[in-house]
N, C-alpha and C positions, 0 to 999 in steps of 0.2 A: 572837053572830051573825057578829062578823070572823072568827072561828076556824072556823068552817066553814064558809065563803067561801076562806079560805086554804088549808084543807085540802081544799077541792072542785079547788081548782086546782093543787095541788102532782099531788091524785092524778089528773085529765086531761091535766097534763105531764108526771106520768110511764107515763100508759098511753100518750100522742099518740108518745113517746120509744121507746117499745118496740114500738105497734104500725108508726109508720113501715118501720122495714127491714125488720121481717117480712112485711109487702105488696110491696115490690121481692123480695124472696128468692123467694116465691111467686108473684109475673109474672113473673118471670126463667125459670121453670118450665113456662111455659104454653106451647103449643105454636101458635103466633102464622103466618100465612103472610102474612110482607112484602110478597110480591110481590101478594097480591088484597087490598087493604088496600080498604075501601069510599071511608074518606077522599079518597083521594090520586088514584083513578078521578074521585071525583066532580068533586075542585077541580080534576083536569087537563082533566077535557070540559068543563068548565062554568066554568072564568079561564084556564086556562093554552091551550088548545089558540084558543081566540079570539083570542089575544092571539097567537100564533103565526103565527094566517094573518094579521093587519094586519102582523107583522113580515115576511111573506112580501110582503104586496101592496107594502108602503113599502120594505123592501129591492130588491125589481124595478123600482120606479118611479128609486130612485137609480141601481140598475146601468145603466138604461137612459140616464141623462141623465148619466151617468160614461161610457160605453162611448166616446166619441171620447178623453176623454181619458187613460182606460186602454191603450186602443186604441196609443195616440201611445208611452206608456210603457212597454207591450209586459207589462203584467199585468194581459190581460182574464183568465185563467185564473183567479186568486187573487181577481181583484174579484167573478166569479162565482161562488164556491165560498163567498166570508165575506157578501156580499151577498143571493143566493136560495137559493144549494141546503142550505146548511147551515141558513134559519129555515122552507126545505121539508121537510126530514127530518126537523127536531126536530117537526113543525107531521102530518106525514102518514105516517113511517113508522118510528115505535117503537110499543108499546105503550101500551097507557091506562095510569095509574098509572108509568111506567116516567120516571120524572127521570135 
């Protein structure tokens, strides 16, 4: 009974051994389009792009209660650009799916 327990497992290790990279060989060949990927649309409308406008609302709320003191230092420019516009455009103007 050990022995073909042993020999059930030598020969599933060595088919798991052989079929492994002939399934990468064979997806490597599929003709896949990245860019409409179902995944990557759904977890950006549905975590990433919410998660975008709070960084848009809380980046606005800081620029705003920074703006005297940017103001003073003479980079409202940059405080606006790393503060709203850049989690505006990640948040409103790329595509779905597009990281």
């Amino acid at each position: 009974m050990i022995s073909i327990l042993k020999r059930a497992i030598i020969l599933l290790t060595a088919l798991a051994l052989i079929a492994v990279p002939c399934t990468t060989c064979l997806a490597g060949e599929l003709d896949q389009d990245s860019d409409l990927v179902g995944g990557k649309m759904a977890a950006d409308g549905l975590i990433v792009r919410p998660l975008g406008l709070c960084a848009t609302v809380i980046g606005g709320a800081v620029f705003i209660v920074s703006l005297p003191f940017s103001a003073l230092g003479g980079n409202t420019k940059p405080a606006y650009d790393h503060l709203l516009a850049d989690p505006f455009n990640f948040t409103f103007n790329r595509p779905l799916g597009d990281f």
